[in-house]
C-alpha positions in Angstrom: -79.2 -35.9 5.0 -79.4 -33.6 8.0 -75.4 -34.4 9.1 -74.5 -33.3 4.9 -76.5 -30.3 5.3 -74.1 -29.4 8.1 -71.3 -30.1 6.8 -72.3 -28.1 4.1 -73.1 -25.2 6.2 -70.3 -25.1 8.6 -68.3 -25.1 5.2 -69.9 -22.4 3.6 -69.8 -20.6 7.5 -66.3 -21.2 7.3 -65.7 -20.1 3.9 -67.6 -16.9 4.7 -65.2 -16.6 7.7 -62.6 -17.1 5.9 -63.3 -14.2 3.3 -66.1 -11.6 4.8 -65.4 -9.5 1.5 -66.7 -12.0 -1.2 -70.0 -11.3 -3.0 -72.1 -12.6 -5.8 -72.0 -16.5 -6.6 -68.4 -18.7 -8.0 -67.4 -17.3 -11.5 -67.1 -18.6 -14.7 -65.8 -18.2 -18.1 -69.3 -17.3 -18.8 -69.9 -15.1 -15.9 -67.3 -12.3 -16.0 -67.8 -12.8 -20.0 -71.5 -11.7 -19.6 -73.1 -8.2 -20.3 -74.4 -8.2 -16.2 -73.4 -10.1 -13.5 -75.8 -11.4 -10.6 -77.2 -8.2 -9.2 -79.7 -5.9 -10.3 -78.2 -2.4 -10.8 -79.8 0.8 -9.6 -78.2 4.6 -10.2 -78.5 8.0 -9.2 -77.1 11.2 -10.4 -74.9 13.5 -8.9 -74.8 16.9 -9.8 -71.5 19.1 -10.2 -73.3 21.6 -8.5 -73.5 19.6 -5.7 -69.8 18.1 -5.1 -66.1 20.0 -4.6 -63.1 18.8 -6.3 -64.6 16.9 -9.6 -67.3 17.3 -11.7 -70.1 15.0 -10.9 -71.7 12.3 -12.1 -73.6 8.4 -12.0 -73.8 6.1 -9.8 -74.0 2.4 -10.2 -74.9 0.3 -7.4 -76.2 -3.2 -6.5 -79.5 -2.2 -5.6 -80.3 -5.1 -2.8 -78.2 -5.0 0.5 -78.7 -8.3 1.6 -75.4 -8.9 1.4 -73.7 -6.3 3.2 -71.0 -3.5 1.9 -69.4 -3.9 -1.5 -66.3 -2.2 -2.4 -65.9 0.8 -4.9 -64.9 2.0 -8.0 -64.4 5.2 -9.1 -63.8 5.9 -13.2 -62.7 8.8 -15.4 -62.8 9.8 -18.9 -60.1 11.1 -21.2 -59.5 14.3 -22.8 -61.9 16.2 -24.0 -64.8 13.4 -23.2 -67.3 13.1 -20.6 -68.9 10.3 -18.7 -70.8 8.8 -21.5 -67.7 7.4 -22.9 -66.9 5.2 -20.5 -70.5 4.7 -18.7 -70.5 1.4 -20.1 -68.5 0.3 -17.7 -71.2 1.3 -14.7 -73.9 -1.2 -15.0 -71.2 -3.9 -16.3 -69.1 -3.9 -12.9 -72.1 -2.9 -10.5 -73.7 -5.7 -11.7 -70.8 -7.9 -10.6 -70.9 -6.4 -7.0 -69.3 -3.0 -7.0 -70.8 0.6 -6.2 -69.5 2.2 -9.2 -68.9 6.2 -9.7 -68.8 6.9 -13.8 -67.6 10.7 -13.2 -67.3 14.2 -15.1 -64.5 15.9 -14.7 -64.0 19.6 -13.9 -63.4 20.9 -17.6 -63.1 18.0 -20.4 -59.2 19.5 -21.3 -58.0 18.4 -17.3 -54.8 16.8 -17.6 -53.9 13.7 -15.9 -52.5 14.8 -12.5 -55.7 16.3 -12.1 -57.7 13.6 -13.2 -56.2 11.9 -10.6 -56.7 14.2 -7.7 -60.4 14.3 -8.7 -61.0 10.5 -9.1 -60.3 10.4 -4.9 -62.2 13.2 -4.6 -65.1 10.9 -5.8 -64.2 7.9 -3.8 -64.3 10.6 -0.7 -67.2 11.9 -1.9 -68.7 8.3 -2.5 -67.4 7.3 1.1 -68.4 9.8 2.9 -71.5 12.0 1.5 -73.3 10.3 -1.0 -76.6 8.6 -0.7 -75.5 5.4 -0.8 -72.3 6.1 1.4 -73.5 2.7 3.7 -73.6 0.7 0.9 -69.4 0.9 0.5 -66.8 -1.0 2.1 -64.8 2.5 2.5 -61.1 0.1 3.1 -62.0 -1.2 0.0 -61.5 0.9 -3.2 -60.1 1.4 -6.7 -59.5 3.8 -9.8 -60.0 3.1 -13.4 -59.9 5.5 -15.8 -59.3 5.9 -19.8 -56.5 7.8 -21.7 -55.9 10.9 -19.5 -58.1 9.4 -17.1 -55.9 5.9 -17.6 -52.8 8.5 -16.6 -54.8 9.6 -13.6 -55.3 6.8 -12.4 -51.7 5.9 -11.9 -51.5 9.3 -10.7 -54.4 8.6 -8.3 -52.5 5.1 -7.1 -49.3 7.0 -6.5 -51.2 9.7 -4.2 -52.9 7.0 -2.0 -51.2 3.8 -1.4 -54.7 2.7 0.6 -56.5 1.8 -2.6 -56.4 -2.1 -3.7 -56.6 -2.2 -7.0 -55.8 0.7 -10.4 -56.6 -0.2 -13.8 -56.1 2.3 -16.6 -57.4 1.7 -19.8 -55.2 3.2 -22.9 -53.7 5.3 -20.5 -52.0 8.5 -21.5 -49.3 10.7 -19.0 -45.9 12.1 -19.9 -44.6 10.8 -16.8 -44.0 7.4 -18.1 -42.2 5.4 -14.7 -44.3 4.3 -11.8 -41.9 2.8 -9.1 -43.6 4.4 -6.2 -47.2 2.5 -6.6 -48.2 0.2 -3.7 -51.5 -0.7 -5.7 -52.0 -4.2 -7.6 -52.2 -2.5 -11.2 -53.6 -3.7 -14.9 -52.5 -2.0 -17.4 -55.0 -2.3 -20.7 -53.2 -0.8 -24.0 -54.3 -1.7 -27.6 -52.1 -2.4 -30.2 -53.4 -0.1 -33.0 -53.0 2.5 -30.3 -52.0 5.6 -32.0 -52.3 8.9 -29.7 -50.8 6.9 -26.3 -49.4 4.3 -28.4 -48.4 0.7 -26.4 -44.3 1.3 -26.3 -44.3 4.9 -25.2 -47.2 4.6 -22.9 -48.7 1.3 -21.2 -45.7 -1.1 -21.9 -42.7 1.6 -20.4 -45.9 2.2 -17.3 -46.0 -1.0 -16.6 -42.4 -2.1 -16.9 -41.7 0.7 -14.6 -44.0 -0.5 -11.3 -42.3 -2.5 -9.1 -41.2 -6.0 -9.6 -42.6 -7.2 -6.5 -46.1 -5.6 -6.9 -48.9 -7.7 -8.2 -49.3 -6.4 -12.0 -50.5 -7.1 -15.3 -50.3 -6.0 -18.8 -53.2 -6.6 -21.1 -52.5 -5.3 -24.6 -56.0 -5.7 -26.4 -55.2 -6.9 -30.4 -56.7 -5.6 -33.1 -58.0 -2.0 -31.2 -57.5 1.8 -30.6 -56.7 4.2 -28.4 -60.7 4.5 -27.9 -61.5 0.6 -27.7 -62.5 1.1 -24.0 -65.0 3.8 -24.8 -67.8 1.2 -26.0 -68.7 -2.2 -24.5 -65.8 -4.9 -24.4 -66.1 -8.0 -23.9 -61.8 -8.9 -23.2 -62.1 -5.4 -20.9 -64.6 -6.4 -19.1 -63.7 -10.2 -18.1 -60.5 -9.0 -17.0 -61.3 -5.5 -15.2 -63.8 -7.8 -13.3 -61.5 -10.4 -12.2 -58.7 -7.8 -11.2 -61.1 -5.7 -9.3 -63.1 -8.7 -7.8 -59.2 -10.4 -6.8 -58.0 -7.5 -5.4 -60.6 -5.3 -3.9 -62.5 -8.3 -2.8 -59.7 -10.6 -2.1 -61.9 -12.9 -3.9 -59.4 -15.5 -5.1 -62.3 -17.5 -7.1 -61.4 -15.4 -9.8 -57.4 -16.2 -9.7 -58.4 -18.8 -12.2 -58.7 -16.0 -15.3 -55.9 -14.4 -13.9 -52.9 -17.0 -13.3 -51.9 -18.9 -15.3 -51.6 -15.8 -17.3 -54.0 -15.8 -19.9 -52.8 -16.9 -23.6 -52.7 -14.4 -27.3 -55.9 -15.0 -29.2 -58.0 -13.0 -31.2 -58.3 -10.2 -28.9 -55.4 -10.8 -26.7 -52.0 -9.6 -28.7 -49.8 -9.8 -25.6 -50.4 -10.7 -21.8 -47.4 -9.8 -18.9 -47.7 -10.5 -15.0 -46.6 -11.9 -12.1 -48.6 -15.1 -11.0 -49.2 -16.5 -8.3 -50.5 -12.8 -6.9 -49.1 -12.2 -3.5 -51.4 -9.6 -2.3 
């Protein structure tokens, strides 16, 4: 017994070793389908009165710290909306191991290049001044963002290669090719999509990043261009794998990603490049 339980140890050891970055316990199916993951979730608000470059707002963050850093997440809404649209998304991720920043923007009509400069003006302000600043893995961050947000955070990718993984959600920009992104990218349109519709927005942003990047299109069937605004069970599983295999390096969760998931009832049409490289 006591020579198995080292084994066991000096694999787990050497697991750990192997991967300092990966938190929370294997996934499954069920897991990254579920409406929380494995840690409790605390938050605190940030004022707008009390940050530069963006307009405030919640944070999500596993609320133990026995298991070190986690990396971080900032998230942006679209035209005209604030972060209640997409605060949904907070608890769901955190809860997965993620310090997660739902923000407000500086007015609600912002356009996307803006959006984009704002969402790393959260992750700076996440990183560097916020109360749970020694929580975050500061190497170890990402963008998400919906509609104009979505188009900020390709914006937001483009500005700082550094960042490991960008997922916009029915994204909307009128700058519609992305060749200069270094960031492993999801893009999430929907096919009922009818103010950034699929073949003039997420289809010609994702054909455009580069062919060697690690990329993904997920177009969601049967939604709207404000499917990611309420809770999602297709959005969620893969946001959370994306963000868990690239901002954690945690390849426990290539499984949902490669072989690339099939059409179904919620999945009209699924591109990438598998294996992922990065």
């Amino acid at each position: 017994m006591a020579v198995g339980g080292i084994a066991t140890s000096q694999a787990v050891t050497a697991q750990a070793a192997e991967n300092p970055y990966e938190r929370g316990p294997a996934p499954t199916v069920s897991s990254i389908e579920a409406s929380r993951g494995s840690y409790a979730v605390s938050q605190t608000t940030v004022s707008s009165l009390s940050v530069s470059g963006f307009g405030g707002g919640t944070i999500y963050y596993p609320t133990s710290t026995a298991d070190g850093t986690f990396g971080a997440v900032a998230i942006s809404p679209g035209y005209t909306a604030y972060q209640s649209s997409i605060a949904w998304l907070g608890p769901r991720l955190a809860s997965q191991g993620f310090v997660v920043f739902t923000i407000d923007t500086n007015t609600t009509l912002d356009q996307p290049d803006s959006r984009g400069r704002q969402l790393l003006s959260a992750l700076d302000y996440l990183t560097q001044q916020s109360s749970v600043r020694t929580r975050i893995d500061t190497s170890r961050l990402g963008v998400m963002g919906h509609s104009m947000g979505g188009g900020g955070t390709l914006e937001a990718a483009k500005s700082r290669p550094s960042l490991q993984a960008a997922i916009p959600l029915t994204g909307w920009n009128t700058d519609k090719t992305w060749p200069e992104i270094k960031t492993p990218t999801l893009v999430v349109g929907a096919d009922g999509d009818t103010i950034a519709p699929v073949a003039t927005h997420s289809e010609p942003f994702y054909s455009s990043l580069p062919s060697s990047l690690d990329k993904a299109y997920l177009e969601l069937r049967g939604a709207t261009h404000f499917t990611p605004n309420s809770s999602n069970t297709t959005i969620a599983k893969y946001s959370i794998s994306w963000l868990k295999r690239f901002i954690d390096n945690d390849t426990r969760y290539e499984q949902f990603l490669c072989p690339l998931p099939s059409a179904s009832t919620t999945i009209a049409e699924y591109r990438g490049n598998c294996p992922h490289t990065s």
